[in-house]
C-alpha positions as CSV (number, residue, x, y, z in Angstrom):
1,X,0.0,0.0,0.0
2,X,1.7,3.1,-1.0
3,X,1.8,6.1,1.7
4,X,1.5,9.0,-0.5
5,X,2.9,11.6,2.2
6,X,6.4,9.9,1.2
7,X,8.5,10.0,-2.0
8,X,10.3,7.0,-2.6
9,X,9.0,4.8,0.4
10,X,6.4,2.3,1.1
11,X,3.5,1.1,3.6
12,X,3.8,-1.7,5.2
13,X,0.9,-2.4,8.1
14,X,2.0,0.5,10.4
15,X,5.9,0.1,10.0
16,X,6.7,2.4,6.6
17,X,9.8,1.0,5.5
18,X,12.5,2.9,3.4
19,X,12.7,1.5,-0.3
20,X,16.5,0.5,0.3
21,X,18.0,-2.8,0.0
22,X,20.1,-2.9,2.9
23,X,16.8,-2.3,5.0
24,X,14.2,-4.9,6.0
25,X,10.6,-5.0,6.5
26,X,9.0,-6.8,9.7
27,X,5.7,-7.5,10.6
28,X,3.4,-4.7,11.8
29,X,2.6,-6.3,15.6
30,X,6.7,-6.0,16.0
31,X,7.9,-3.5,18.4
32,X,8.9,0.0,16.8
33,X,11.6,0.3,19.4
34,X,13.3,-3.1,18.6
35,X,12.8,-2.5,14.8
36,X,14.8,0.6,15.5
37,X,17.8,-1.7,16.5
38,X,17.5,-3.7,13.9
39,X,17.5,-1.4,10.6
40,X,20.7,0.5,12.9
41,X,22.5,-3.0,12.6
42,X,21.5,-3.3,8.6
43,X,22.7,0.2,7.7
44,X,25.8,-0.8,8.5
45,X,29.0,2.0,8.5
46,X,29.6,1.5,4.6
47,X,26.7,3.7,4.0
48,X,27.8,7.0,6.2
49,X,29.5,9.7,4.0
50,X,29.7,13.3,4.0
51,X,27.0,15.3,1.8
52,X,27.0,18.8,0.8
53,X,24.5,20.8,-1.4
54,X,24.8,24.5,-2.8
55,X,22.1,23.7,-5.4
56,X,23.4,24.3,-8.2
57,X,21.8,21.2,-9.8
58,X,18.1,22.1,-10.3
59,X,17.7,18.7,-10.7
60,X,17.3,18.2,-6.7
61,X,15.7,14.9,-6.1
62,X,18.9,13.1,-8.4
63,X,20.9,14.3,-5.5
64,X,19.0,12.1,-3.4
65,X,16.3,15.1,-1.8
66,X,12.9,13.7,-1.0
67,X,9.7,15.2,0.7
68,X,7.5,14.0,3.4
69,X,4.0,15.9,4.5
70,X,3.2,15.3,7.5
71,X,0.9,17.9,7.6
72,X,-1.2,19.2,4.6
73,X,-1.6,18.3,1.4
74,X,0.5,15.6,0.1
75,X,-0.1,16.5,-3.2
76,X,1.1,19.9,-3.1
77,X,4.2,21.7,-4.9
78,X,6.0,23.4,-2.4
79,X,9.7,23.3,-4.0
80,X,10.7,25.2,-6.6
81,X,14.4,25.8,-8.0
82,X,15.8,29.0,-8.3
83,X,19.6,30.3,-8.4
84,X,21.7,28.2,-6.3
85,X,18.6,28.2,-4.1
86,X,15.7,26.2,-3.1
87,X,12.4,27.9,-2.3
88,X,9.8,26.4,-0.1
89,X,6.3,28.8,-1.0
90,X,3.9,27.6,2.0
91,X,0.0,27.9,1.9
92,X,-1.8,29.7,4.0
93,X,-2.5,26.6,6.4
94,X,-0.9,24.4,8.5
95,X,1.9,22.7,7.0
96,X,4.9,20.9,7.9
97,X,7.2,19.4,5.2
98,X,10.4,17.5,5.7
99,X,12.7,17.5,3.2
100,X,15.7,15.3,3.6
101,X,18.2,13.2,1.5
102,X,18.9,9.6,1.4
103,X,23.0,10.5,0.8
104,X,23.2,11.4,4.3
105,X,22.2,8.5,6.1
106,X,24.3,8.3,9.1
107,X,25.1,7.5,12.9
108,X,26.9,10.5,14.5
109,X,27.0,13.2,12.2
110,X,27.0,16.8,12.1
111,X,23.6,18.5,9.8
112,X,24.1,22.4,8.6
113,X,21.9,24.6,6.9
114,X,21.2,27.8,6.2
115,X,17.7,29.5,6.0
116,X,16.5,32.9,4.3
117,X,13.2,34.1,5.2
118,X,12.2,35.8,2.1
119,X,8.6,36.6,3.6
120,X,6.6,35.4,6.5
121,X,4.4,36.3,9.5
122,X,4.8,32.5,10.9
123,X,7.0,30.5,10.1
124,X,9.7,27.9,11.4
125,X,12.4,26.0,10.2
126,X,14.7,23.1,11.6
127,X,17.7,20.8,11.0
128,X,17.0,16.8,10.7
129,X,19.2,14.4,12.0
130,X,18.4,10.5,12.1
131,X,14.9,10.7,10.8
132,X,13.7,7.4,9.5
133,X,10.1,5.4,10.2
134,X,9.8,5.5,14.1
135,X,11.5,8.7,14.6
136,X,14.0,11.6,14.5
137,X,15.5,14.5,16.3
138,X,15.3,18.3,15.0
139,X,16.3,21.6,16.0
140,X,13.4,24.6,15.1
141,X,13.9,28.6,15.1
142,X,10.7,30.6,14.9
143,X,11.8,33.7,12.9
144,X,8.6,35.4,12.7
145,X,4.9,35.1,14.9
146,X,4.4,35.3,18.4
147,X,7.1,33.4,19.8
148,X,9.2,34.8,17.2
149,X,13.1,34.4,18.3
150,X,12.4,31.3,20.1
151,X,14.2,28.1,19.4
152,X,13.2,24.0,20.3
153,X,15.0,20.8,20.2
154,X,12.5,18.2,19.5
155,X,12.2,14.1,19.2
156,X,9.8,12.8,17.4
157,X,8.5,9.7,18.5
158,X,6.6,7.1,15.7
159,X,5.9,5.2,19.0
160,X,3.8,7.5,20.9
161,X,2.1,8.2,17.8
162,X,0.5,5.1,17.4
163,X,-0.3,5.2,21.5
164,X,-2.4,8.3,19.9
165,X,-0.3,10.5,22.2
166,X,1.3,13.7,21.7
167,X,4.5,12.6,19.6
168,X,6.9,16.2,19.8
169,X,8.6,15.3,23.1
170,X,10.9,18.8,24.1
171,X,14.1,17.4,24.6
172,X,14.6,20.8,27.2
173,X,12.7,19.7,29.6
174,X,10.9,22.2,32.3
175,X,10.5,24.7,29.2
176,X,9.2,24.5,26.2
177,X,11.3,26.9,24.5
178,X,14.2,29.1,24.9
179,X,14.7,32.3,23.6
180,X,18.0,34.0,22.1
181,X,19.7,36.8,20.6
182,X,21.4,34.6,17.6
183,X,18.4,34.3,15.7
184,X,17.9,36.8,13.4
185,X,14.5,38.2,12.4
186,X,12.4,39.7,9.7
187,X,11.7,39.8,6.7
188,X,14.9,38.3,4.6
189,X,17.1,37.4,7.9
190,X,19.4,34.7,7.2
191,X,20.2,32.5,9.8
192,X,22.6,29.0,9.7
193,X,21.7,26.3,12.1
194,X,23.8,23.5,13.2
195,X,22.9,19.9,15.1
196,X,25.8,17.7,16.0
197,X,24.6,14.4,17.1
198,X,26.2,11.7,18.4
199,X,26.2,9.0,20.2
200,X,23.6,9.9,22.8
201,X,24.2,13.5,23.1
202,X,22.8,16.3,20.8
203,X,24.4,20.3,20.8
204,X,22.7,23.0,19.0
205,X,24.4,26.1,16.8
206,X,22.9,29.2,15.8
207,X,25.1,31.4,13.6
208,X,27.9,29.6,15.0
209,X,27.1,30.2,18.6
210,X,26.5,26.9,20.6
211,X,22.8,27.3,22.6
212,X,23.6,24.6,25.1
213,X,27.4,24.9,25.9
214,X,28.9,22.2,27.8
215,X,29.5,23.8,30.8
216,X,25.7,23.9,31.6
217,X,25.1,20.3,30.1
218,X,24.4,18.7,26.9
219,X,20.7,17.3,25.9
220,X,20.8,13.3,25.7
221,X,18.8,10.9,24.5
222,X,18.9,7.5,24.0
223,X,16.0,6.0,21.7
224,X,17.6,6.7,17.7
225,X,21.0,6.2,16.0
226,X,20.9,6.1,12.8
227,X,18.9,7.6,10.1
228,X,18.6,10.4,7.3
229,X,19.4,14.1,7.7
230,X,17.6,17.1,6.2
231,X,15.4,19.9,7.2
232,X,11.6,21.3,8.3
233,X,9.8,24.2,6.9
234,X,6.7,24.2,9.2
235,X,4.1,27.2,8.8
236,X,0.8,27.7,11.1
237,X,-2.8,29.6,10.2
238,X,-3.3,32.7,10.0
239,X,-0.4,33.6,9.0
240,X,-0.5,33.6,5.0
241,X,1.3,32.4,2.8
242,X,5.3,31.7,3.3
243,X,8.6,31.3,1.5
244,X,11.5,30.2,3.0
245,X,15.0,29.4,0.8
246,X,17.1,27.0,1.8
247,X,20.4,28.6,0.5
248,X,23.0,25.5,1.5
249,X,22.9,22.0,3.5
250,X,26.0,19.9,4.4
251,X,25.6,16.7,6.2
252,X,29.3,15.5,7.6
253,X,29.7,11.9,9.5
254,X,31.8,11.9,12.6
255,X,35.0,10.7,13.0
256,X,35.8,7.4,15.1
């Protein structure tokens, strides 16, 4: 059964499996959690390499790019190719579209990217790391909107999903957002964010400046450890319509 919210993956019961190979698809009454450990032991290491983008291919998805909706219209275009640029023109509903690329796949890496907000009234953006079927971690800004100049560290769980609870768990926990002076706002700010994760610890950049230094303690978490890296473009009635450029993306895998 094909899930139309993805490009280039399948259905399966309530596992989704990626269309790779090297992955394998169990039966639906099998534990998310355990399939987790499974698919991290098929990757295996030979598939971790460094990625970059600038876009000067318009041909995106031959660079391994694909979309998933997971909320709004599946069906919708939402990326367009301009100059050395990709543009993400949102509706004027609630929408959240991951974009992420199947050359990145990885354990510990570090995800980059860097964001213009060519016009918005709310709208958010994040980094991807380790996003496959049962979960992933991200790192969100809110440039414009209410809580404009806030940013969150998210996991999202596949798991708690199906439970039909809330599956964003704040990976801060005791608030729900910080606030900071790195982010810049308005119309056309450009800002670069940066998640390093590895093993079980995650840090967070903004314009180069670490948001959880060391000294006050690192966010942890235990439950992925592999998986694809990309971004989030994520916009929220009323606010009209949205575009957000994605100007440049690097994914680079740890050293041992």
């Amino acid at each position: 059964m094909k899930n139309s919210n993805y490009s280039g993956r399948s259905t399966w019961g309530l596992a989704t499996c990626v269309a790779k190979p090297t992955r394998v698809c169990l039966s639906p009454c099998a534990s998310l959690r355990v399939l987790n450990s499974i698919f991290v032991s098929a990757l295996g290491a030979s598939a971790q390499a460094d990625f970059k983008d600038d876009f000067s291919d318009v041909d995106y998805a031959s660079n391994g790019w694909y979309r998933y909706v997971l909320l709004g219209n599946p069906n919708s275009d939402y990326v367009y190719t301009a100059r050395r640029r990709l543009s993400f023109r949102m509706p004027d509903y609630d929408t959240a579209l991951y974009f992420l690329n199947s050359n990145t796949t990885a354990e510990d890496s570090t995800v980059e990217a860097t964001f213009e907000n060519v016009f918005s009234s709310n709208a958010q953006y994040a980094v991807v790391c380790r996003h496959h079927d049962f979960g992933w971690y991200e790192f969100r800004i809110v440039t414009a909107g209410e809580h404009a100049g806030a940013y969150m560290v998210y996991k999202y769980d596949q798991y708690l999903k199906s439970q039909g609870k809330a599956p964003y768990v704040v990976l801060h926990p005791g608030m729900d957002r910080y606030y900071s002076y790195d982010i810049k706002l308005g119309i056309n700010a450009v800002n670069t964010l940066k998640m390093i994760c590895e093993g079980n610890e995650i840090r967070v950049f903004i314009n180069g400046n670490e948001q959880f230094p060391i000294k006050n303690g690192v966010l942890r978490d235990n439950d992925f450890t592999d998986g694809d890296n990309g971004i989030l473009i994520w916009t929220q009635r009323p606010s009209g319509a949205a575009q957000i450029d994605l100007t440049g993306f690097s994914s680079t895998v740890s050293e041992k």
